[in-house]
C-alpha positions in Angstrom: -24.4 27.3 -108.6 -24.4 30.0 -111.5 -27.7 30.6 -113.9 -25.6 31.7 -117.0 -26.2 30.9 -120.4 -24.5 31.8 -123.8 -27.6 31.7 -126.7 -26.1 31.6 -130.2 -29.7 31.2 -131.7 -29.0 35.2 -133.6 -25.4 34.0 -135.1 -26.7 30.8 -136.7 -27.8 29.8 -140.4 -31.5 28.8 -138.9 -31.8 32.5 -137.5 -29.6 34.4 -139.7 -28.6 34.7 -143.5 -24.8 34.9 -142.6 -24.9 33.1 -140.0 -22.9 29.9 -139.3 -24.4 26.6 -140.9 -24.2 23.0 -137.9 -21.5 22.0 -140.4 -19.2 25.2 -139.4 -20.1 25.7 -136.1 -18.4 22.0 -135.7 -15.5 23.6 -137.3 -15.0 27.1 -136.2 -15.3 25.0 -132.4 -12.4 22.9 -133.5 -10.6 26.2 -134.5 -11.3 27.4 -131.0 -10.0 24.1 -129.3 -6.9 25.0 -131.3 -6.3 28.2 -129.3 -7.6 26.8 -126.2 -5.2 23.7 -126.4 -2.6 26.3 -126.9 -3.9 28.3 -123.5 -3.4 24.8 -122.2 0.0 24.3 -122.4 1.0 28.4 -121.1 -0.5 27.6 -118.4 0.9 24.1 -117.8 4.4 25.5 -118.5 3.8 28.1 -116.0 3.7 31.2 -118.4 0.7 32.0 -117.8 -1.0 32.3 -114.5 -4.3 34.0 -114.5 -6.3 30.8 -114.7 -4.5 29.4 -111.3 -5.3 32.1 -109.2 -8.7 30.3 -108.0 -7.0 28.0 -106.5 -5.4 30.8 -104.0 -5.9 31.3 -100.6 -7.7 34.3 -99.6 -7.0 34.3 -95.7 -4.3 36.8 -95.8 -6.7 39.4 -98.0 -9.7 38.6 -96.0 -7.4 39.2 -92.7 -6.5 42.6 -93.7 -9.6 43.7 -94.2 -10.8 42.5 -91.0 -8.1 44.8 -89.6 -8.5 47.6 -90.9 -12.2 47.5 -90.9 -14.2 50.9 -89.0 -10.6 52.7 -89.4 -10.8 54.6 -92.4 -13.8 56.7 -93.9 -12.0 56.8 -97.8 -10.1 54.3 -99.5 -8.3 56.1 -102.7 -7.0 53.5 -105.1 -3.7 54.6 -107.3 -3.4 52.8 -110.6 -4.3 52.7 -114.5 -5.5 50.5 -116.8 -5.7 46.8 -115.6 -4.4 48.0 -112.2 -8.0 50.3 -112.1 -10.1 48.5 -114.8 -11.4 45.5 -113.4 -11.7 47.1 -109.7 -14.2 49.8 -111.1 -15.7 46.8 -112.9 -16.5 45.3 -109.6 -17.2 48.5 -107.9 -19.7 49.5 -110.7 -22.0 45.9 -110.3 -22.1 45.3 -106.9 -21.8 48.4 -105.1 -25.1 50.1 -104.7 -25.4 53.4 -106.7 -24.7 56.7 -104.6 -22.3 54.4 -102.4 -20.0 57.1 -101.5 -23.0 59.3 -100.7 -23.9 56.6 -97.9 -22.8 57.6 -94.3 -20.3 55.8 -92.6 -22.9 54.0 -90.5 -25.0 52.8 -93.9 -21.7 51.8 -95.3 -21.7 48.9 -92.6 -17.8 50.6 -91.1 -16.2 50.2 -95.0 -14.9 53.1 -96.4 -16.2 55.3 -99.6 -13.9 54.7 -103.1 -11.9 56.9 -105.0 -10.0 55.6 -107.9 -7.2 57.9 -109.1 -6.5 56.6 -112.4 -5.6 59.5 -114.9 -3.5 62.2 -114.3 -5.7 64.9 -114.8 -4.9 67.7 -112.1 -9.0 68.3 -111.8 -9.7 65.0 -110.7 -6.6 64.3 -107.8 -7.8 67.4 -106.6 -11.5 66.3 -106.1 -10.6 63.3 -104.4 -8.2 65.3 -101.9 -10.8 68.1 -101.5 -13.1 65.4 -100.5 -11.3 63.6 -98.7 -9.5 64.0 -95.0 -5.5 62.4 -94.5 -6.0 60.9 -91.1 -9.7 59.0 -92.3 -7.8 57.7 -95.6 -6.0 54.4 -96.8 -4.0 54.4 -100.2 -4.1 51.5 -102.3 -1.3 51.9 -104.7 -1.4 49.5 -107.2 1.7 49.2 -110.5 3.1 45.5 -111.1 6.1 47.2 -113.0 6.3 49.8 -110.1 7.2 52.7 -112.6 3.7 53.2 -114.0 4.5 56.9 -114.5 0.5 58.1 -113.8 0.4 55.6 -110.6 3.8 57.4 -109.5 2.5 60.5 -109.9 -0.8 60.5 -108.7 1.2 58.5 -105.8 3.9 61.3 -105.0 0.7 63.7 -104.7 -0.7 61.8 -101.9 1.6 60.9 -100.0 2.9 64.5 -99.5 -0.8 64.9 -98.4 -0.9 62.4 -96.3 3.1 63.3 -94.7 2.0 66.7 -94.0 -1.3 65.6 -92.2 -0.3 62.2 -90.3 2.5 60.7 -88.2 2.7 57.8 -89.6 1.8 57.8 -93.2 2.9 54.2 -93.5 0.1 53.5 -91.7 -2.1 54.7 -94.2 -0.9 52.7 -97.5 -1.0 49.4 -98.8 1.3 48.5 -101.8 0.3 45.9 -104.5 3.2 45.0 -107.0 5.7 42.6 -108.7 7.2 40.6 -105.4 11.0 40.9 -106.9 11.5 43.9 -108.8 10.4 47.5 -109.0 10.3 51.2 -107.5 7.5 50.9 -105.3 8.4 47.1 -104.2 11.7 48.4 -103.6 10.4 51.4 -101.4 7.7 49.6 -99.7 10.4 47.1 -98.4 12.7 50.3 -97.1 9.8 51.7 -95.6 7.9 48.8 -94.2 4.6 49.5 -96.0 1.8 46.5 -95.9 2.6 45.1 -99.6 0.9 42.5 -101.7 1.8 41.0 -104.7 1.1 40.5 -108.1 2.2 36.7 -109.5 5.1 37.2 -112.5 3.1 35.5 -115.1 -0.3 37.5 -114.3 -0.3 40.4 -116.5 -2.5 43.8 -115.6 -5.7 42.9 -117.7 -5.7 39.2 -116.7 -5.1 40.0 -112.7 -8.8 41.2 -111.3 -8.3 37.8 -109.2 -5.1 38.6 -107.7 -4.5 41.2 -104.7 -5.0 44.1 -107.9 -8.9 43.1 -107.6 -9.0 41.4 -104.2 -7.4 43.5 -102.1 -9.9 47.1 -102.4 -13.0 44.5 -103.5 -12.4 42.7 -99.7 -11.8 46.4 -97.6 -15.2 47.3 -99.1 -16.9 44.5 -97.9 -17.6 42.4 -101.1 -17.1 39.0 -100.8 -14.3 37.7 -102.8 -14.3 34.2 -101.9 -17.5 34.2 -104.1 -15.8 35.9 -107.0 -13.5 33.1 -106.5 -16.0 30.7 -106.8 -17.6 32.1 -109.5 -14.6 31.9 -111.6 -13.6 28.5 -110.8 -17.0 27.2 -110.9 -16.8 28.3 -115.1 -13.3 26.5 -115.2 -14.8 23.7 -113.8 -18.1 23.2 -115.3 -18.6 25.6 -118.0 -15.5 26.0 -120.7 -17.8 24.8 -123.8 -19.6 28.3 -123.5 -15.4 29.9 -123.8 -15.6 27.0 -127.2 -18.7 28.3 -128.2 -17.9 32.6 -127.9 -14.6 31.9 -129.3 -15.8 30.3 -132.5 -18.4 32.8 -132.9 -15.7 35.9 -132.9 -13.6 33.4 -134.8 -15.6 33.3 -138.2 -16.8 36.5 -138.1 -13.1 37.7 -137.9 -12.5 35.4 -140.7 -15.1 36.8 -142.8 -14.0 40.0 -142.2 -16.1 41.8 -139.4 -14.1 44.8 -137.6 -16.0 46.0 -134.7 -17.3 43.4 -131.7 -20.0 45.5 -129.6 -20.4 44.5 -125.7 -23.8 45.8 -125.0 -25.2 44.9 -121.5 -29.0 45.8 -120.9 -27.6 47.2 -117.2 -26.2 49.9 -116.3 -24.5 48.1 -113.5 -22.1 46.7 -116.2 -21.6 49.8 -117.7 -17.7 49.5 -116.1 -17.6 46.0 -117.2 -17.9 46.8 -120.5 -14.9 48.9 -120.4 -12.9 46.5 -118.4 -14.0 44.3 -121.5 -12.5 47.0 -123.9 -9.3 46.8 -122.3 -9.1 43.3 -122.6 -9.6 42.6 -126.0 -8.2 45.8 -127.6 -4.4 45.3 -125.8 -4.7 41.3 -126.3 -5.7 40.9 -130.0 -4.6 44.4 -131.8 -1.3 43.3 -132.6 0.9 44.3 -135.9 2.9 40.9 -135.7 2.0 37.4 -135.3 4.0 35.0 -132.9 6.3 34.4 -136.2 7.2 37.9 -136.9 4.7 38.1 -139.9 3.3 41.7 -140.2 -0.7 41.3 -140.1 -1.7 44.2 -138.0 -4.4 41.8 -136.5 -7.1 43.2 -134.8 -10.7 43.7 -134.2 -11.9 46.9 -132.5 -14.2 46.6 -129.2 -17.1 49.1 -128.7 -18.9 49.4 -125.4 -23.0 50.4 -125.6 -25.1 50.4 -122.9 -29.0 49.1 -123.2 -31.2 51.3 -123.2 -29.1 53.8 -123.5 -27.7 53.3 -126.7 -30.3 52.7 -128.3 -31.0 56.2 -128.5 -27.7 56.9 -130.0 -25.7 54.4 -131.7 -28.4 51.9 -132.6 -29.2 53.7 -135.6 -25.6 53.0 -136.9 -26.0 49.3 -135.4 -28.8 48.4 -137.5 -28.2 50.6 -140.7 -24.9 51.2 -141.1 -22.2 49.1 -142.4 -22.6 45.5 -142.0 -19.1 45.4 -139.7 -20.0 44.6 -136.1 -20.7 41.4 -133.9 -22.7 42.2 -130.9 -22.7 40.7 -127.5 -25.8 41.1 -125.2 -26.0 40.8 -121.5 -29.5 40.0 -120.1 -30.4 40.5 -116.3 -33.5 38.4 -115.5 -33.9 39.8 -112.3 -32.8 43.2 -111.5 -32.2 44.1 -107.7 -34.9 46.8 -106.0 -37.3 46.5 -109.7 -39.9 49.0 -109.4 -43.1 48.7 -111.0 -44.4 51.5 -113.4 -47.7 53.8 -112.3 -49.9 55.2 -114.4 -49.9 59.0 -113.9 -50.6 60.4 -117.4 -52.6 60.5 -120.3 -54.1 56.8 -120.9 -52.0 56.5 -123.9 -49.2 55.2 -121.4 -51.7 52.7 -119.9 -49.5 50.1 -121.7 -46.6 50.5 -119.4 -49.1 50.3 -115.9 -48.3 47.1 -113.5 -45.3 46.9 -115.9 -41.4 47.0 -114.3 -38.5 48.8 -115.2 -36.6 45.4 -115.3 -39.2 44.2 -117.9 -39.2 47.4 -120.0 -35.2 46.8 -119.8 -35.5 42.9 -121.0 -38.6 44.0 -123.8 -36.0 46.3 -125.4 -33.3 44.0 -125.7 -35.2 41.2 -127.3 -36.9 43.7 -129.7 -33.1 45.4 -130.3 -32.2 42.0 -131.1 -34.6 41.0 -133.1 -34.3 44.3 -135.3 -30.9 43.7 -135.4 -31.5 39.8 -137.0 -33.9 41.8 -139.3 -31.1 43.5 -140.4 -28.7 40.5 -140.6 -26.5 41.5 -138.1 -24.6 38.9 -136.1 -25.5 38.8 -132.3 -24.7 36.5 -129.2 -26.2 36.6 -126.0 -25.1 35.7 -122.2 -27.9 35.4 -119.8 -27.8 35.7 -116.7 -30.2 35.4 -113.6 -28.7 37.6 -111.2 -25.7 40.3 -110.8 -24.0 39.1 -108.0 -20.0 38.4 -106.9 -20.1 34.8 -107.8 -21.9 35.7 -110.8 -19.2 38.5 -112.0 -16.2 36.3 -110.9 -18.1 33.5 -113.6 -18.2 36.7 -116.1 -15.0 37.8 -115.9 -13.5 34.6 -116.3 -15.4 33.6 -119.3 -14.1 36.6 -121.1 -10.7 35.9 -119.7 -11.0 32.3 -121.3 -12.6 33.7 -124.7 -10.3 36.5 -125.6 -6.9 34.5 -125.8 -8.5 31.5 -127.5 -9.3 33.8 -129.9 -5.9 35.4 -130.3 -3.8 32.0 -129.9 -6.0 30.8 -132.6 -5.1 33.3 -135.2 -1.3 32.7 -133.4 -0.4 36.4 -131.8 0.5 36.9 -128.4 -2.4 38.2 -126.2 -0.5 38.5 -123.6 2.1 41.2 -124.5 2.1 44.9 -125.5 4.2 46.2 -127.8 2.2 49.4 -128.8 2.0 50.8 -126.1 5.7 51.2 -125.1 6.4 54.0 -128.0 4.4 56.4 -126.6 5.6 56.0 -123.3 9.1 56.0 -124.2 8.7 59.4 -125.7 6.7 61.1 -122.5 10.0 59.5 -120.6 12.1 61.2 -122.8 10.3 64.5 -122.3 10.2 64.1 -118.6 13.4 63.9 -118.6 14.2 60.3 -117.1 17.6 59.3 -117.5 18.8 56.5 -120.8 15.5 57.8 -122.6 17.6 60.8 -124.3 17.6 59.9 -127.4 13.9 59.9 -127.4 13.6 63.2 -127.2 15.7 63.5 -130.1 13.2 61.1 -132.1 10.4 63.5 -130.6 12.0 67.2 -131.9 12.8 65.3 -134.8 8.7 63.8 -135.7 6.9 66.2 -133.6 6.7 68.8 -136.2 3.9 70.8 -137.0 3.2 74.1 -139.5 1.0 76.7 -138.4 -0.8 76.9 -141.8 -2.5 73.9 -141.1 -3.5 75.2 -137.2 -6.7 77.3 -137.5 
């Protein structure tokens, strides 16, 4: 069982001047049971899927892996956004640092990771340079199949990988929609292992479908755990989702813009991003579910403790009063080393101290200068980072975000601002019924050389 807790005590009246009162925590929880009541019935009606895939099997994943275990020395991952996010997410917190620098032997047989995400020509290149066709397996991941980076990146390799192997079927595993698509269409003509991606489990909501599952099991992790992890907070645990979501819920409400995801680990430095993606493409929408115009929206910032504190801290604490922090504690960080004293005696402080106490010391003093300041905070603690423990995360945060946005009635499961922009780079690329697009672009992409200096 999990050791996570969600501590409120830096968002509340007794702690904090604008802080909720026992009166409106009552209430902004019944606001949240509104959105989750609403969660309830999507997935009951089968719309949304996310929360069911716990109750998967994993035998078919876990199978795989077996087989193809000790047979490839890279495994390069194609995909973007929630078809990358939530694997370098897992790779970040329970891989050891340095992984890929680990021989095959000190690898235990599982291959190093390369995730091709953007399609910068510098980076496809590394991973190719670095890499040798007949000791690699591609991973190539796009539920719509026509992800135009995840196509490229993909026609890249896989000329590679023809012009170095027999058989370069061998050598790549699909994961898309199981109907419709380019690549489910071409992995069926050219019998390439596929798995899929459930229709109602959009990209940010699917790190426990084959998008996560299927890399997170060839490198060894246990997924069964990340399974449990995240049905275990389903189970037993969805009054912490209540509790988040009302937090986020009147501070929206009283007109706070930016919600900070600060972890005091660097091992969730990934997370944090994956946490980004989440909450930025589910609740910045210009339209509610009635077609009112609202352009709803909070914007997520990731820090990283310590880090940050010696760069956006001072903007935390002293700039304007607009942001809503989440902490993550560690209480026990893996391989903690204790400090020597090799100086001047003035550091005689830190001797016999650890670098996972340092860490912990300068949260609770960041959030205690940030109450000083009146500045909002939450905080999820947590014993250990481990796969059951990220599974638990992941699904908390999978819980919280669409409370909040069913609450405030938008979609968070759509969208629509994104498909602008990528209707335009069709049009330039030339893909065919995107013409007049390009049209549109020659006729708003105009700028005067005056005002280029």
């Amino acid at each position: 069982m999990h050791n996570i807790k969600v501590d409120i005590n830096f968002a509340v009246k007794s702690s904090l001047k604008s802080g909720l009162d026992s009166i409106e925590i009552d209430e902004y929880k019944d606001k949240a049971n509104i959105g989750y009541q609403k969660l309830l019935k999507l997935v009951d009606k089968g719309d949304i899927g996310f929360p069911k895939l716990v109750d998967q099997a994993l035998d078919n994943i876990t199978a795989y892996a077996k087989k193809k275990l000790g047979k490839f020395n890279d495994l390069v991952v194609v995909g973007i956004g929630g078809s990358s996010l939530g694997l370098e997410a897992i790779v970040n917190a329970l891989l050891p640092h340095g992984y890929n620098s680990l021989t095959f032997s000190e690898r235990g047989g599982f291959p190093r990771i390369w995730i091709a995400d953007n399609v910068d020509p510098y980076k496809i290149q590394w991973i190719m340079k670095n890499c040798q066709p007949s000791d690699t397996l591609v991973c190539v991941i796009s539920k719509s199949g026509g992800t135009v980076e995840t196509v490229s990146n993909f026609n890249i390799l896989y000329k590679w990988l023809s012009e170095e192997v027999e058989k370069p079927k061998d050598h790549i595993i699909v994961i898309t929609d199981p109907e419709k698509g380019l690549l489910r269409k071409w992995s069926e003509e050219n019998e390439i292992d596929t798995f899929f991606v459930p229709k109602n489990v959009g990209g940010r909501f699917s790190v426990f479908s084959p998008v996560g599952l299927v890399p997170a099991s060839l490198l060894g992790l246990e997924i069964d755990k990340m399974i449990e992890g995240a049905k275990d907070f389903i189970a037993t645990n969805l009054q912490q989702a209540l509790v988040l979501s009302a937090i986020y819920i009147f501070y929206i409400e009283k007109g706070y813009k930016i919600n900070v995801l600060m972890p005091y680990t660097s091992r969730l430095s990934k997370f944090a991003d994956w946490y980004c993606q989440l909450w930025a493409e589910s609740l910045g929408k210009r339209y509610d579910k009635d077609g009112k115009e609202i352009f709803f929206g909070t914007t997520p910032l990731k820090s990283v403790g310590a880090i940050d504190q010696h760069s956006l801290l001072q903007l935390f604490k002293e700039g304007p009063d607009d942001k809503v922090f989440t902490f993550i504690e560690v209480l026990n960080h893996d391989a903690d080393k204790k400090i020597v004293s090799v100086m001047d005696e003035e550091v005689d402080y830190l001797k016999g101290k650890s670098l996972g106490e340092l860490l912990n010391y300068e949260l609770y003093a960041t959030e205690l200068a940030l109450k000083n300041a009146n500045r909002p905070s939450v905080k999820i603690v947590t014993d250990i980072i481990d796969e059951y423990r990220l599974g638990y995360l992941m699904m908390l945060f999978m819980y919280v975000v669409p409370i909040v946005g069913l609450y405030f009635n938008i979609n968070p499961f759509d969208q629509p601002g994104v498909e602008e922009g990528k209707n335009y780079a069709y049009g330039l690329l030339g893909l065919r019924g995107f013409e007049d697009y390009i049209k549109k672009f020659e006729q708003g992409y105009l700028k005067l050389d005056e005002y280029i200096i």
